[in-house]
C-alpha positions in Angstrom: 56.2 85.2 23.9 58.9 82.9 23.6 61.0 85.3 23.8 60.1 86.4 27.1 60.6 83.0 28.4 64.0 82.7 27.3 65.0 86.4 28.4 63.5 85.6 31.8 65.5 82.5 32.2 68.7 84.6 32.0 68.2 86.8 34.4 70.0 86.8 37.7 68.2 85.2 40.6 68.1 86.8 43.9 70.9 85.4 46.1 70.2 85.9 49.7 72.5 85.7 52.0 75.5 86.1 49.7 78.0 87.2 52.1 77.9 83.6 53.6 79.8 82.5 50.8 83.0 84.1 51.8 84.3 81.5 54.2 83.3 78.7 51.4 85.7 80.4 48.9 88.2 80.9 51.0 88.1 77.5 52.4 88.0 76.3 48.3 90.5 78.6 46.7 93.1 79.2 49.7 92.8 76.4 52.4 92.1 73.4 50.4 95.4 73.8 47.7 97.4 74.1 51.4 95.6 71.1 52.8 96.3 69.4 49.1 100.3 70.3 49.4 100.7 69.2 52.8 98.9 65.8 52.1 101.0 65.2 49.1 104.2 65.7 50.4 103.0 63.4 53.7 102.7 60.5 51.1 106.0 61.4 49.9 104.9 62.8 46.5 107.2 65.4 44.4 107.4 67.6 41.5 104.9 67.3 38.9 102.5 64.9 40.7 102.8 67.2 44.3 101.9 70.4 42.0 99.2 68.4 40.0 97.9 67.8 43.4 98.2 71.4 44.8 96.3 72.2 40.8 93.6 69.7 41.7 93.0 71.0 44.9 92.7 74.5 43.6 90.2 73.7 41.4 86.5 75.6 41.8 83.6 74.5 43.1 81.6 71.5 41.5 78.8 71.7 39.8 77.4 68.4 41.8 77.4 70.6 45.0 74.0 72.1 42.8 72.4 69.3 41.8 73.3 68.0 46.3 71.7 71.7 47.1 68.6 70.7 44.9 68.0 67.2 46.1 69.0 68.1 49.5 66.6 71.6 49.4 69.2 73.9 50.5 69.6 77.3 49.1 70.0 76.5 45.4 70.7 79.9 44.1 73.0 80.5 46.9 75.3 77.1 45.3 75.1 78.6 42.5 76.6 81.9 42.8 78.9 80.2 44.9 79.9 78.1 41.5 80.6 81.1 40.2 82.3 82.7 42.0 84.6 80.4 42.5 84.8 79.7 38.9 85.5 83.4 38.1 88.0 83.6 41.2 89.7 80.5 40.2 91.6 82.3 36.9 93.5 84.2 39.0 93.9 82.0 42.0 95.2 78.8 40.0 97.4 81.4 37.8 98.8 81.8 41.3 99.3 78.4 42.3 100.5 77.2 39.0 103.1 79.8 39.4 104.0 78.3 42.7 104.3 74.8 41.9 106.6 75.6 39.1 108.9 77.5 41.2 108.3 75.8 44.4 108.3 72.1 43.4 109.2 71.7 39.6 112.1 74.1 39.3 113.0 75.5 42.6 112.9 73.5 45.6 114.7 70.2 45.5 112.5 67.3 45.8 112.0 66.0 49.8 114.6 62.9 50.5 113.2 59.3 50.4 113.0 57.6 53.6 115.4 54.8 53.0 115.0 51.6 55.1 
């Protein structure tokens, strides 16, 4: 019987509404790294630390936004297929990105020129 349990607990849950994810993981996995970039470079951050920022900001979903969706009672199972999507999504949009940074701001572009006073 224990096994049933277990087997149960694997399953998929029934995600309604999953097309109302789309704007969240395009917000996460394309908009936010932009957002990140242009922040960094406002407070006049280069090469490794802008593209660790751009890395950061690529980053998926949290698993805190669950444990808000619980405590808040929002769709739970909706968060969590969000979570992974973005998770699975991520290894080929922060292959991207990393690709980016390094030719962008570690390699390629030169680094933006200090303000001096």
């Amino acid at each position: 019987m224990g096994q049933v349990g277990e087997a149960s607990a694997l399953s998929l849950p029934e995600v309604r509404h999953a097309s109302a994810i789309v704007p969240a993981v395009i917000i996460k996995l394309a908009l936010v790294p932009l957002i990140s970039a242009a922040s960094a470079v406002l407070l006049g951050l280069d090469g490794h630390a802008l593209a660790s920022c751009v890395i950061e900001g690529a980053m998926p979903t949290m698993v805190l936004s669950l444990l808000i969706a619980e405590e808040l009672k929002l769709d739970v199972p909706l968060a969590a297929f969000l979570i992974v999507v973005t998770t699975v999504l991520s290894f080929l949009t922060l292959q991207g990105n990393g690709l980016f940074c390094r030719v962008s701001f570690i390699n390629g572009l030169p680094a933006p020129a200090s303000k001096q006073a």
